[in-house]
CHARMM internal coordinates of N, CA and C (Angstrom, degrees):
IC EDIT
DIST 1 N 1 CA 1.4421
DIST 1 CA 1 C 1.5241
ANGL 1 N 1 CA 1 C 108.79
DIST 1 C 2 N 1.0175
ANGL 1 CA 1 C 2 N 119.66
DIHE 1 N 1 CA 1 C 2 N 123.70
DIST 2 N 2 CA 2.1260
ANGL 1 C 2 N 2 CA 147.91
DIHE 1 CA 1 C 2 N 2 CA 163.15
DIST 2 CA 2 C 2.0199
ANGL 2 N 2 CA 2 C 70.93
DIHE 1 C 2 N 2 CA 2 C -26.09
DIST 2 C 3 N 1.6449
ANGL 2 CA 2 C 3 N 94.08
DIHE 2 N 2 CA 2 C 3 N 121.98
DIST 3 N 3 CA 1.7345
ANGL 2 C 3 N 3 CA 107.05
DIHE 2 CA 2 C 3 N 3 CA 133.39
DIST 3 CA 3 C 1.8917
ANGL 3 N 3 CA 3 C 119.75
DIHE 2 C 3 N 3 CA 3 C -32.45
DIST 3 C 4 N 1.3669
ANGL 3 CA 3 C 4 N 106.91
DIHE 3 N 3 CA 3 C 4 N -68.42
DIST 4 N 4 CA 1.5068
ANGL 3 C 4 N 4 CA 104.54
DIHE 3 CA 3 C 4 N 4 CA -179.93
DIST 4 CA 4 C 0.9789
ANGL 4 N 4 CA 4 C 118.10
DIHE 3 C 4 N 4 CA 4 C -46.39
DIST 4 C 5 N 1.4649
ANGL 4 CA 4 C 5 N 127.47
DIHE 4 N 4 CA 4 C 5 N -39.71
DIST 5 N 5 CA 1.2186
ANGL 4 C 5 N 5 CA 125.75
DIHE 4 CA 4 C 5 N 5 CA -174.87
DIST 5 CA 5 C 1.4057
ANGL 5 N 5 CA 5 C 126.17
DIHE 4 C 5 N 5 CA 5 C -69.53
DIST 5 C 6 N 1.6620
ANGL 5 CA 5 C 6 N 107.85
DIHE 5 N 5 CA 5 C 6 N -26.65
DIST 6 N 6 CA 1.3662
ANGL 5 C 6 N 6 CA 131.84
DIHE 5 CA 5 C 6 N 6 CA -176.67
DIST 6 CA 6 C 1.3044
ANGL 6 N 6 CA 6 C 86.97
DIHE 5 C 6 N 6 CA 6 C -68.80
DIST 6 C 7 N 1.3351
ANGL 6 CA 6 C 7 N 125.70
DIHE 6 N 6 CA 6 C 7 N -74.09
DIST 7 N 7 CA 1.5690
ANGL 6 C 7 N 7 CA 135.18
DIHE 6 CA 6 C 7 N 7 CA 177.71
DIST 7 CA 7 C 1.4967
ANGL 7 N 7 CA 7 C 117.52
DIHE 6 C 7 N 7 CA 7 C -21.43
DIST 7 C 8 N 1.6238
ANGL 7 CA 7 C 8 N 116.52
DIHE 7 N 7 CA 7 C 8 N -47.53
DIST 8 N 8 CA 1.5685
ANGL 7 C 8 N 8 CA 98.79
DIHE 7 CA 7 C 8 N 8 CA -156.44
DIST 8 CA 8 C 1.4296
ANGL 8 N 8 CA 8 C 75.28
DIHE 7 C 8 N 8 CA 8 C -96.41
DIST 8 C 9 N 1.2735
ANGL 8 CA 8 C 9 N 158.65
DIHE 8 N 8 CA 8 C 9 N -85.53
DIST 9 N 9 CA 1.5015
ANGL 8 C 9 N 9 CA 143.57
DIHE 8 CA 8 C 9 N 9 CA 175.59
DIST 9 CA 9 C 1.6219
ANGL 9 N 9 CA 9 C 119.02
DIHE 8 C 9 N 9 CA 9 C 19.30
DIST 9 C 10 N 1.4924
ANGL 9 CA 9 C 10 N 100.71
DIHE 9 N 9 CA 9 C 10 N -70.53
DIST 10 N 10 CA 1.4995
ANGL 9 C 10 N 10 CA 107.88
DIHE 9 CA 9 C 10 N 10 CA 169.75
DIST 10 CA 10 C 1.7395
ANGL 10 N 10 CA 10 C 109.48
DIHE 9 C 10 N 10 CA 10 C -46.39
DIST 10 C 11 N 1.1389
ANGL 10 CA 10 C 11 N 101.06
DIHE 10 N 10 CA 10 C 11 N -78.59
DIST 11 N 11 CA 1.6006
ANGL 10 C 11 N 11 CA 119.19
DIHE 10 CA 10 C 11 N 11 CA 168.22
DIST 11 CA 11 C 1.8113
ANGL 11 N 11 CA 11 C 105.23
DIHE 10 C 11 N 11 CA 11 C -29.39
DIST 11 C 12 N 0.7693
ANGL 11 CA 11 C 12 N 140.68
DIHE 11 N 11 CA 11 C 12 N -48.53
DIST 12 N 12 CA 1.1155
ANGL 11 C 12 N 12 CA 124.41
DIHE 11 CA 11 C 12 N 12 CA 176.20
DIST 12 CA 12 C 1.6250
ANGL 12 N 12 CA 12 C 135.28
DIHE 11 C 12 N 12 CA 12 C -95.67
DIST 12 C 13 N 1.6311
ANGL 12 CA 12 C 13 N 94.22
DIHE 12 N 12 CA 12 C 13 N -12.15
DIST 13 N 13 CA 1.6019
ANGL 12 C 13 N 13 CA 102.65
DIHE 12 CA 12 C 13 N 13 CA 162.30
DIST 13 CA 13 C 1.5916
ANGL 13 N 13 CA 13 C 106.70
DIHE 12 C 13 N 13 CA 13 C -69.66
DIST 13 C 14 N 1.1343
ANGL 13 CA 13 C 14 N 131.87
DIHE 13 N 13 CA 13 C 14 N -51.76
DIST 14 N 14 CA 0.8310
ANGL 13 C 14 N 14 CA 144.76
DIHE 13 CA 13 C 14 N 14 CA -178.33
DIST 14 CA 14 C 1.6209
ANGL 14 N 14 CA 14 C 105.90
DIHE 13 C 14 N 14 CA 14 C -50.95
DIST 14 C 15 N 1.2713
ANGL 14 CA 14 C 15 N 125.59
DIHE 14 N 14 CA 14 C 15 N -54.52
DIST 15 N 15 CA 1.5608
ANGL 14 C 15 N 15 CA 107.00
DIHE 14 CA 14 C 15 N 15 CA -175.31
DIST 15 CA 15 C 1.7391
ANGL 15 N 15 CA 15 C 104.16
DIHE 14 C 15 N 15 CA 15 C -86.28
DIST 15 C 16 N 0.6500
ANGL 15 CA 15 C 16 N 131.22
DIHE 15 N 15 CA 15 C 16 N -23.54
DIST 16 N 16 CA 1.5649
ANGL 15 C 16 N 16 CA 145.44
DIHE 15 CA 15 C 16 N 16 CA 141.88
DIST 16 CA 16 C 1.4184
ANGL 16 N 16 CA 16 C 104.52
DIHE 15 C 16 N 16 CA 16 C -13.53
DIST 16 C 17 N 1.3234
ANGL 16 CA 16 C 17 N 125.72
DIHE 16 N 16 CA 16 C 17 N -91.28
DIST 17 N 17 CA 1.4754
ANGL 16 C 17 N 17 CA 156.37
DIHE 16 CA 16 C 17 N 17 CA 168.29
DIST 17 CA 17 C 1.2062
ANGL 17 N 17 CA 17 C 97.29
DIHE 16 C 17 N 17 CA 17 C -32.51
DIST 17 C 18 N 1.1951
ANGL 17 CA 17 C 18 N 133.69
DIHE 17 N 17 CA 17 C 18 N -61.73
DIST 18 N 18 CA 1.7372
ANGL 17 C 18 N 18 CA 144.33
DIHE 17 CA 17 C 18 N 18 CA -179.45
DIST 18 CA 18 C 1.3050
ANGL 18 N 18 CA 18 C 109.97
DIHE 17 C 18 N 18 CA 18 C -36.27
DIST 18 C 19 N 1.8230
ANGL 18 CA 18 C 19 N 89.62
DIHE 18 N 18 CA 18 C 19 N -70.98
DIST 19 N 19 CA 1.7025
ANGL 18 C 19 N 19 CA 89.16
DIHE 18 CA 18 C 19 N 19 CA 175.53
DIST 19 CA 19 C 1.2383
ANGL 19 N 19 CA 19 C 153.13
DIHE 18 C 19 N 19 CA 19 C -77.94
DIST 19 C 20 N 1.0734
ANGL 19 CA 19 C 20 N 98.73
DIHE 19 N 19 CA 19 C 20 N -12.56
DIST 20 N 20 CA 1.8932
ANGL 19 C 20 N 20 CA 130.20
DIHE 19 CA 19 C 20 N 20 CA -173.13
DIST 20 CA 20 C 1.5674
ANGL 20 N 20 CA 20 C 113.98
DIHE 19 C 20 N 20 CA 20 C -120.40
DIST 20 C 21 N 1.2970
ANGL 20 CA 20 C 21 N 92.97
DIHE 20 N 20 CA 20 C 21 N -9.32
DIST 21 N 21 CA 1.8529
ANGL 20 C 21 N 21 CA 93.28
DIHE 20 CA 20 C 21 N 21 CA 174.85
DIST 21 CA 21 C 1.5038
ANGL 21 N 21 CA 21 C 112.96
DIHE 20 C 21 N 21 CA 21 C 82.46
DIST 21 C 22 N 1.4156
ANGL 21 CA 21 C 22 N 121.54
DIHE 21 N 21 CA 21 C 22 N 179.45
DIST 22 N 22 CA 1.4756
ANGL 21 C 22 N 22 CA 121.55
DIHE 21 CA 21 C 22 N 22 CA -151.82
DIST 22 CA 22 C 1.7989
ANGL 22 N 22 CA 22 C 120.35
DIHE 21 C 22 N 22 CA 22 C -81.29
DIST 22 C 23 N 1.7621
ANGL 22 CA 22 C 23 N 103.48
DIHE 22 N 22 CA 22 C 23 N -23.43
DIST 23 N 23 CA 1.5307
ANGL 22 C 23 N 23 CA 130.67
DIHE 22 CA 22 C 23 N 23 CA 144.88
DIST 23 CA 23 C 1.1939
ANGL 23 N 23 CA 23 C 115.69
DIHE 22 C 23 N 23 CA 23 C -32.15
DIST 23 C 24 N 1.3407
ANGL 23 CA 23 C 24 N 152.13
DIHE 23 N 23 CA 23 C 24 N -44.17
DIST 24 N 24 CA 1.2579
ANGL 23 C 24 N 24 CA 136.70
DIHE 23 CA 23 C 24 N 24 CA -131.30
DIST 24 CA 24 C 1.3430
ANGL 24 N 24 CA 24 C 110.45
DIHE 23 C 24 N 24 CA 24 C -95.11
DIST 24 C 25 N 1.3183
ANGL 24 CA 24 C 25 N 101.87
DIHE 24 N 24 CA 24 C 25 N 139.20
DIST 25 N 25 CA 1.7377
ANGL 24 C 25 N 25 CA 97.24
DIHE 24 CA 24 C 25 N 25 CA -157.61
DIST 25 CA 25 C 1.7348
ANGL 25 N 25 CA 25 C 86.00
DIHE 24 C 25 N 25 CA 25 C -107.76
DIST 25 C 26 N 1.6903
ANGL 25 CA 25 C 26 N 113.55
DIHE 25 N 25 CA 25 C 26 N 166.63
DIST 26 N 26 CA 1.2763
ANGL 25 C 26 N 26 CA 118.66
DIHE 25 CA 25 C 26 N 26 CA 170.18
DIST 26 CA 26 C 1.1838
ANGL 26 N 26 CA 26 C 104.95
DIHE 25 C 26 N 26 CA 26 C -139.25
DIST 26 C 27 N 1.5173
ANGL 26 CA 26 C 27 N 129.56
DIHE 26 N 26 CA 26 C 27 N 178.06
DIST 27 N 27 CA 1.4450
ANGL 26 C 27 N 27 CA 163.01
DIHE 26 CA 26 C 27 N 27 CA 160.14
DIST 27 CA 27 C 1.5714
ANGL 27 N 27 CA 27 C 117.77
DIHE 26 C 27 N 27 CA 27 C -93.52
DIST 27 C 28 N 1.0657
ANGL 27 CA 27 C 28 N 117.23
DIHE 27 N 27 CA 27 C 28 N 131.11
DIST 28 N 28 CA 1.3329
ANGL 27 C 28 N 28 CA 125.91
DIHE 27 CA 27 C 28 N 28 CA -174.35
DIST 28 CA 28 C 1.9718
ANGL 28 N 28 CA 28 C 106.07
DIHE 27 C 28 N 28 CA 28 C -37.44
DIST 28 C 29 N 1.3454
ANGL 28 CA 28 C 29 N 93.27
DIHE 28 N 28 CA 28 C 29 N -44.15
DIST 29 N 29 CA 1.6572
ANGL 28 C 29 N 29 CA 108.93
DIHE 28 CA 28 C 29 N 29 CA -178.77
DIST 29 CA 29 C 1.6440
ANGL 29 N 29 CA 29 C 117.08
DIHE 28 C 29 N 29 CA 29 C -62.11
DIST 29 C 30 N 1.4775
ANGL 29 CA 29 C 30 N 98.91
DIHE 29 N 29 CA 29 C 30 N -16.84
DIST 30 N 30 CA 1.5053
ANGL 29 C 30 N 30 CA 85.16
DIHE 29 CA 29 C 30 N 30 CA 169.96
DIST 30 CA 30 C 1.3173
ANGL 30 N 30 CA 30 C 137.38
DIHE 29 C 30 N 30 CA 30 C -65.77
DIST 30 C 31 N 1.1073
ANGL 30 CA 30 C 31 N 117.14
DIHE 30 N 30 CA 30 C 31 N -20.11
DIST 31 N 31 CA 1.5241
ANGL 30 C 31 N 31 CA 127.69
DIHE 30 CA 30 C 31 N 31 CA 145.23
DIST 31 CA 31 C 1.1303
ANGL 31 N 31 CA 31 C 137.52
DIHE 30 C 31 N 31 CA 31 C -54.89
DIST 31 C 32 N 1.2931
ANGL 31 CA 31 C 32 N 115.57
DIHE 31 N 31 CA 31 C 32 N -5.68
DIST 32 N 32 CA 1.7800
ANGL 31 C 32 N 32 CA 128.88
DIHE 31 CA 31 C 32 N 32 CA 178.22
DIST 32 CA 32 C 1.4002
ANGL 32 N 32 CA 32 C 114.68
DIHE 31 C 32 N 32 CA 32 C -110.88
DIST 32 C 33 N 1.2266
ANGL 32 CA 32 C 33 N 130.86
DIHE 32 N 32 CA 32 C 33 N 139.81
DIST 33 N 33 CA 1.8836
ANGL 32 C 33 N 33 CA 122.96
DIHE 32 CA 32 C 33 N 33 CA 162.85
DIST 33 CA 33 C 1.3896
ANGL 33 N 33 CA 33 C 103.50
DIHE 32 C 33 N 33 CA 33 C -59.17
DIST 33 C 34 N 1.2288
ANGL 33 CA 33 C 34 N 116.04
DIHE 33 N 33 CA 33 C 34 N 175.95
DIST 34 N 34 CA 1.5528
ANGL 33 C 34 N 34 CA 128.58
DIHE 33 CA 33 C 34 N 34 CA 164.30
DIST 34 CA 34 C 1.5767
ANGL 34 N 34 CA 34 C 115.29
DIHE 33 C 34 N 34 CA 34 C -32.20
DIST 34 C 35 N 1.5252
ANGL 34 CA 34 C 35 N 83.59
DIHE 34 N 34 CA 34 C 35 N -76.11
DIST 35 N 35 CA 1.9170
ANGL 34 C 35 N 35 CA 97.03
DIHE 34 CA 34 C 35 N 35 CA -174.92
DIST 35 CA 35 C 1.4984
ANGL 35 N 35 CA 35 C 101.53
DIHE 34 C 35 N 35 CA 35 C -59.92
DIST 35 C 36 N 1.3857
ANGL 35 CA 35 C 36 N 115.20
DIHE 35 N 35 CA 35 C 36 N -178.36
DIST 36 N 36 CA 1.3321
ANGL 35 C 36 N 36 CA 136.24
DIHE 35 CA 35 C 36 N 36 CA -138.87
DIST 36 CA 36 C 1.6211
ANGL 36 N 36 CA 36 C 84.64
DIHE 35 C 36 N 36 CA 36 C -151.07
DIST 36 C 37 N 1.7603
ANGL 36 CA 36 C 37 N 109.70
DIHE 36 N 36 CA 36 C 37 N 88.05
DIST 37 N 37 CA 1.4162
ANGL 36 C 37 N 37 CA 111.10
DIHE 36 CA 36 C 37 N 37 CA -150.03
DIST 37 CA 37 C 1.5707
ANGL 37 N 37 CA 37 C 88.43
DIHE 36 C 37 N 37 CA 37 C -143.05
DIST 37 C 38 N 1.6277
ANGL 37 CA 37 C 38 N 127.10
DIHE 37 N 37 CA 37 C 38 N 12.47
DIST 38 N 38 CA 1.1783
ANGL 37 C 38 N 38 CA 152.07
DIHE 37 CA 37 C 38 N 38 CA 158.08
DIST 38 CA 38 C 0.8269
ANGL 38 N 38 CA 38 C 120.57
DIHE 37 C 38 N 38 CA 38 C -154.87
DIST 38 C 39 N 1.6840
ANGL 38 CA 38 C 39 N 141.50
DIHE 38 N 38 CA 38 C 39 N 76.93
DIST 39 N 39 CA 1.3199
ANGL 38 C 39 N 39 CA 104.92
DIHE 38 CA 38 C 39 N 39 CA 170.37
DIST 39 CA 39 C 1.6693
ANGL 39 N 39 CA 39 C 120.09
DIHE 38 C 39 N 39 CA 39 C -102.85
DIST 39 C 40 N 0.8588
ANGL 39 CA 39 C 40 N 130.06
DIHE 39 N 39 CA 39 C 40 N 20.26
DIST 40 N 40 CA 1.5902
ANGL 39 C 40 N 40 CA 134.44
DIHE 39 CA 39 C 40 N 40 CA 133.29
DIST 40 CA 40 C 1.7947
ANGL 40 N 40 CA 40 C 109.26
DIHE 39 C 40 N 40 CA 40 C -28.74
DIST 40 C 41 N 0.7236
ANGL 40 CA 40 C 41 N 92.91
DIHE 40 N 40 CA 40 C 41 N -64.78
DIST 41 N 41 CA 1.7074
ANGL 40 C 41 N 41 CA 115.90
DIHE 40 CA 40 C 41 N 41 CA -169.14
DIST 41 CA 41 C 1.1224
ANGL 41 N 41 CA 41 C 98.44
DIHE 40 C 41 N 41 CA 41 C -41.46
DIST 41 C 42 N 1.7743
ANGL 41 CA 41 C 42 N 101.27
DIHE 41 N 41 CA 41 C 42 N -79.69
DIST 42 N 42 CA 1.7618
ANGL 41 C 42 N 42 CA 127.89
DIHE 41 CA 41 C 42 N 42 CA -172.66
DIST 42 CA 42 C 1.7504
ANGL 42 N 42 CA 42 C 112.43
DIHE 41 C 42 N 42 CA 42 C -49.95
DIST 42 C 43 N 1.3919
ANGL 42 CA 42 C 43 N 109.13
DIHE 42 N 42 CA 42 C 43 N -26.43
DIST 43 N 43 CA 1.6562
ANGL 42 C 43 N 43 CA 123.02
DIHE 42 CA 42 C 43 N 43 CA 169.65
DIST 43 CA 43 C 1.4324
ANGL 43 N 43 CA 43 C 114.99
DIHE 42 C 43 N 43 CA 43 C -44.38
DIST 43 C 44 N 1.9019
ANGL 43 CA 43 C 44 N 92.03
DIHE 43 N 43 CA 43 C 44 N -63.70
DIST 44 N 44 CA 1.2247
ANGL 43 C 44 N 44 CA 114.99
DIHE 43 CA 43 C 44 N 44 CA -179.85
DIST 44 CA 44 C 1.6706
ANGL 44 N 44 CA 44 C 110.29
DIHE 43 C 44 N 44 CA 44 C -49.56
DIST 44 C 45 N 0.9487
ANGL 44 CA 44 C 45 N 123.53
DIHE 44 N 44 CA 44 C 45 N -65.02
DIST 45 N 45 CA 1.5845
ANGL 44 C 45 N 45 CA 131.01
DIHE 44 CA 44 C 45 N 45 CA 171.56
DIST 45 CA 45 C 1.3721
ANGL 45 N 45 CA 45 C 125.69
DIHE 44 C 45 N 45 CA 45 C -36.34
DIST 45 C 46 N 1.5072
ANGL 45 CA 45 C 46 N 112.96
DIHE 45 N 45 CA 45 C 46 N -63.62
DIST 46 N 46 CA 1.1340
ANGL 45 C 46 N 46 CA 114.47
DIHE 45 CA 45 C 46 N 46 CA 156.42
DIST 46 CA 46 C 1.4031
ANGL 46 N 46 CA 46 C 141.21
DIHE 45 C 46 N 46 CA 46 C -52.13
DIST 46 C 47 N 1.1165
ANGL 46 CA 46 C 47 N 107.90
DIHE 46 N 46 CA 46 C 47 N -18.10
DIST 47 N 47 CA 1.8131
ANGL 46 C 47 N 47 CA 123.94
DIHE 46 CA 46 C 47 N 47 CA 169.85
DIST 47 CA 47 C 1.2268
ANGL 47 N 47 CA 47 C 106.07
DIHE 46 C 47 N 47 CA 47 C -63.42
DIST 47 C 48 N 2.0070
ANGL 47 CA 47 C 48 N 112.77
DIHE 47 N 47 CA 47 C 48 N -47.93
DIST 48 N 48 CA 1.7630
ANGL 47 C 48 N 48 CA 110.32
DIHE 47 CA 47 C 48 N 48 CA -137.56
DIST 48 CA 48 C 2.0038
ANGL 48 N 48 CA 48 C 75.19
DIHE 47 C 48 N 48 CA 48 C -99.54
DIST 48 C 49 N 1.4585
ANGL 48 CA 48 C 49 N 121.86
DIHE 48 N 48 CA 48 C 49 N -28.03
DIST 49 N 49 CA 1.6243
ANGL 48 C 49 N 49 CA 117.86
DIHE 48 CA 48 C 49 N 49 CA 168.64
DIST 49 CA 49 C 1.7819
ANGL 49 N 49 CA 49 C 123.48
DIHE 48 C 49 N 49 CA 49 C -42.17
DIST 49 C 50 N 1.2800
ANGL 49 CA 49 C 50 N 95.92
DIHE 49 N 49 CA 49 C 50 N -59.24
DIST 50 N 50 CA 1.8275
ANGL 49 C 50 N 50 CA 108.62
DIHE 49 CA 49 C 50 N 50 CA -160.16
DIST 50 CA 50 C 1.7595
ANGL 50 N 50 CA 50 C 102.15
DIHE 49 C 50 N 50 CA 50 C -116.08
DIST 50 C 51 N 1.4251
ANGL 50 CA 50 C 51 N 138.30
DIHE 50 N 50 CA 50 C 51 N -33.81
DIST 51 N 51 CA 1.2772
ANGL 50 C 51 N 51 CA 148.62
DIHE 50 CA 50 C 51 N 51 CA -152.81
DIST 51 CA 51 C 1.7417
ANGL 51 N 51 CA 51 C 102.88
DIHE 50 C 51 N 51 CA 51 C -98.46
DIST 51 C 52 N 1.6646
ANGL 51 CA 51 C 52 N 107.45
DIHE 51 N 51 CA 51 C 52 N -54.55
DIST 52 N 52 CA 1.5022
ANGL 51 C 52 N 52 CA 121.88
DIHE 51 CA 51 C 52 N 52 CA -169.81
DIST 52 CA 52 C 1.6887
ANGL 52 N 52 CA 52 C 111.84
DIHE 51 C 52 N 52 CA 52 C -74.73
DIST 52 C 53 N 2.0588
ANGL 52 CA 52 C 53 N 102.00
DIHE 52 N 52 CA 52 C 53 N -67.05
DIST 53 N 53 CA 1.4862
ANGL 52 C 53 N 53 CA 100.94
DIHE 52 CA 52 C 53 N 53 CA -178.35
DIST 53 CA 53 C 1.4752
ANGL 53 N 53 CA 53 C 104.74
DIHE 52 C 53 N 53 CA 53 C -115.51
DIST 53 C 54 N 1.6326
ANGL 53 CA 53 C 54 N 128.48
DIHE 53 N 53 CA 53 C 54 N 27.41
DIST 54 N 54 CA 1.1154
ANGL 53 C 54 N 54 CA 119.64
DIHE 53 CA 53 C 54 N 54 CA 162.29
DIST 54 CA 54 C 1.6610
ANGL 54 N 54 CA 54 C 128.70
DIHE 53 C 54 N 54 CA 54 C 55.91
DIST 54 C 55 N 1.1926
ANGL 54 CA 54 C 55 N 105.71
DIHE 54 N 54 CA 54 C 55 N 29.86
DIST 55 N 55 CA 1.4738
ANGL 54 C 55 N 55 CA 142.53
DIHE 54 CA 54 C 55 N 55 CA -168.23
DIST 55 CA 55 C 1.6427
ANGL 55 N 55 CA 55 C 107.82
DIHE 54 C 55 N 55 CA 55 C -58.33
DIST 55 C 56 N 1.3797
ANGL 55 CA 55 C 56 N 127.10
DIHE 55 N 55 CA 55 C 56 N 147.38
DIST 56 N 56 CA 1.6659
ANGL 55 C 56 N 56 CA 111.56
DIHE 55 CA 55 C 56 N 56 CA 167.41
DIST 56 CA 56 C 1.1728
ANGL 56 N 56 CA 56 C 138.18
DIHE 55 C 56 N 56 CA 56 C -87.96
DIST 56 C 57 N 0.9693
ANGL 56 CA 56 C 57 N 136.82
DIHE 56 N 56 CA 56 C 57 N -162.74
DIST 57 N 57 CA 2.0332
ANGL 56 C 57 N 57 CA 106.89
DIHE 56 CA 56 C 57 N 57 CA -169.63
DIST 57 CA 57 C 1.5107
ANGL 57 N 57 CA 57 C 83.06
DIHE 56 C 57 N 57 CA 57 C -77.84
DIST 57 C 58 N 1.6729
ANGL 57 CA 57 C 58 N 142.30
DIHE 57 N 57 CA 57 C 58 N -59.09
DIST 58 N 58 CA 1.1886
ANGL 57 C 58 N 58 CA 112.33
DIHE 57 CA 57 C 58 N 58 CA -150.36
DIST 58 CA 58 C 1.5265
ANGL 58 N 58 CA 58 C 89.74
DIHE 57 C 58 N 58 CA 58 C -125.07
DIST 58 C 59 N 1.5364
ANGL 58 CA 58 C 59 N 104.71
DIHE 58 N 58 CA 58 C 59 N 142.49
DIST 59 N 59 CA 1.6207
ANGL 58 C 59 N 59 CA 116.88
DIHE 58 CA 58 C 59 N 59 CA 173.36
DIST 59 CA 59 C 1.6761
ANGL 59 N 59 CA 59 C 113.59
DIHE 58 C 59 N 59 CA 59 C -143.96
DIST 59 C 60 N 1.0525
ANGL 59 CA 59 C 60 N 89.52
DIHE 59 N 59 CA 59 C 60 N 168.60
DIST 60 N 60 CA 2.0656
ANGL 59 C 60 N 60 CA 85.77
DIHE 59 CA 59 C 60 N 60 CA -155.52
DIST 60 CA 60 C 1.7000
ANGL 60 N 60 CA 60 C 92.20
DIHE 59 C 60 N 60 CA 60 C -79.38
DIST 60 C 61 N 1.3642
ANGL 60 CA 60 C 61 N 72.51
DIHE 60 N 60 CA 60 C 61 N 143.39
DIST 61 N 61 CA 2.0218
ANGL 60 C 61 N 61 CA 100.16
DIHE 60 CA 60 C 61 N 61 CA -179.31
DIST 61 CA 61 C 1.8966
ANGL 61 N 61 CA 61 C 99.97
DIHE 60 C 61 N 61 CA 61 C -49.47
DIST 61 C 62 N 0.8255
ANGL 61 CA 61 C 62 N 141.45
DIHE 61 N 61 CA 61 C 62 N -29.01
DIST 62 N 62 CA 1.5654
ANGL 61 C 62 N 62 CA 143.56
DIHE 61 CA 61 C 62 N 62 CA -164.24
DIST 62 CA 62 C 1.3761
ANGL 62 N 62 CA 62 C 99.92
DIHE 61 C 62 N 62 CA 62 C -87.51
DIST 62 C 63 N 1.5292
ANGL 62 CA 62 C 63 N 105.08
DIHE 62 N 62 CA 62 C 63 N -36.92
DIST 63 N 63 CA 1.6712
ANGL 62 C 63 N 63 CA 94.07
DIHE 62 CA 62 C 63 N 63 CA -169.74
DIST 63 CA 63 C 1.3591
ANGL 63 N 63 CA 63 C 103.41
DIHE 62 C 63 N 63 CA 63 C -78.30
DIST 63 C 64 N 1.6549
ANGL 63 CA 63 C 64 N 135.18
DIHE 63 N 63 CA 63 C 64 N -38.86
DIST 64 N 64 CA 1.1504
ANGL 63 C 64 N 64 CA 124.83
DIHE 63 CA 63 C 64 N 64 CA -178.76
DIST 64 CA 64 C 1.6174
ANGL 64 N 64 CA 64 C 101.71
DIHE 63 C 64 N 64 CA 64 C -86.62
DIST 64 C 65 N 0.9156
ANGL 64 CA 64 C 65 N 146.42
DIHE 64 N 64 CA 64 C 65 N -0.99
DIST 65 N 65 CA 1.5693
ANGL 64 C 65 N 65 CA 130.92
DIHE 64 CA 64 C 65 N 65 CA 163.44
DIST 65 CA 65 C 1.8098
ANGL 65 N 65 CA 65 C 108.63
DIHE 64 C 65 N 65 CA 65 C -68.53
DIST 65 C 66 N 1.8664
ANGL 65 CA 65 C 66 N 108.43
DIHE 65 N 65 CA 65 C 66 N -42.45
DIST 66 N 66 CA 1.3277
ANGL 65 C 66 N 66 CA 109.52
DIHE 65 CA 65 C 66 N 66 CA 177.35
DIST 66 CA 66 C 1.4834
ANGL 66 N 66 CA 66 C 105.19
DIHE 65 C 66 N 66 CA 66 C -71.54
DIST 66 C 67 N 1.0814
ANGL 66 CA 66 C 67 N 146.72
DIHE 66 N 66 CA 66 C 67 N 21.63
DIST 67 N 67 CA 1.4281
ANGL 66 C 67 N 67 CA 153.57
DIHE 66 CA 66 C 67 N 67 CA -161.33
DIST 67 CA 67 C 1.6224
ANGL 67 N 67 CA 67 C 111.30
DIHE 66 C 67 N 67 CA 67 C -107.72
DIST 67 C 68 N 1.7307
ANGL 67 CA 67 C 68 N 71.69
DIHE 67 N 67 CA 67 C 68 N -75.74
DIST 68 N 68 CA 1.6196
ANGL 67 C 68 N 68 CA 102.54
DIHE 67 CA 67 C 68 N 68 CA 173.13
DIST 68 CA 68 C 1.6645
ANGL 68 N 68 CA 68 C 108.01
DIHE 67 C 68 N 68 CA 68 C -37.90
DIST 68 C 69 N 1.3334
ANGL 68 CA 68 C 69 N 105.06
DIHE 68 N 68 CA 68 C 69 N -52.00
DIST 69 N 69 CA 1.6388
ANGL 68 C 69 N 69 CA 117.87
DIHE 68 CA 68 C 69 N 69 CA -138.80
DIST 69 CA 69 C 1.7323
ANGL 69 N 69 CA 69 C 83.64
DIHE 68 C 69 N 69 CA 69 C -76.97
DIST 69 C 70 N 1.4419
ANGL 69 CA 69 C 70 N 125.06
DIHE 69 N 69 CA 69 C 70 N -52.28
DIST 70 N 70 CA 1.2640
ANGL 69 C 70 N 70 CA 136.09
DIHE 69 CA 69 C 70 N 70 CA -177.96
DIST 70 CA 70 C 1.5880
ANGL 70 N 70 CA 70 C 115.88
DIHE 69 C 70 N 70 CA 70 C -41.08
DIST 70 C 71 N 1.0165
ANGL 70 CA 70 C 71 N 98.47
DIHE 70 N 70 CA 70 C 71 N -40.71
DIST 71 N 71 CA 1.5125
ANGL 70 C 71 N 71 CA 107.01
DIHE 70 CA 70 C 71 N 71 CA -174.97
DIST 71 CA 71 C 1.8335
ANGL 71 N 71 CA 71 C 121.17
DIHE 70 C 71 N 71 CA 71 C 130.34
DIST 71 C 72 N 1.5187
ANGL 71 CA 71 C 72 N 94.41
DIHE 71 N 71 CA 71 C 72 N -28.56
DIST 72 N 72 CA 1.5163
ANGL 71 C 72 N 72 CA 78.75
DIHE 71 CA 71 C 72 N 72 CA 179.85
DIST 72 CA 72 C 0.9467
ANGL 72 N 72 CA 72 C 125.39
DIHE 71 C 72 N 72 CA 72 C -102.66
END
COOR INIT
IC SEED 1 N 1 CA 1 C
IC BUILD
């Protein structure tokens, strides 16, 4: 997975987590705007989401920030 991508992930578990507390579950898409304004990117995501660790549509922002942060 692209550094940036690791980056805005982090970046958004984190304000995620902030606001909604340590519960808050997400969707692979929470990392994307509406439109479809990368999808290179969103590919990438969705691969390492449902293809790589077989993930469920929604899982708490902490577990994929500790994911991210780990390496895989």
């Amino acid at each position: 997975m692209r550094q940036i991508l690791r980056e805005k992930i982090v970046s958004v578990c984190n304000a995620k987590i902030a606001a909604k507390g340590n519960n808050v579950g997400l969707s692979f898409y929470a990392f994307f705007a509406n439109k479809n304004d990368n999808p290179e990117l969103l590919m990438e995501m969705a691969t390492w989401w449902i293809q790589t660790h077989r993930l469920d549509h929604f899982v708490k922002a902490r577990i994929i920030k500790e994911m991210v942060e780990s390496g895989l």
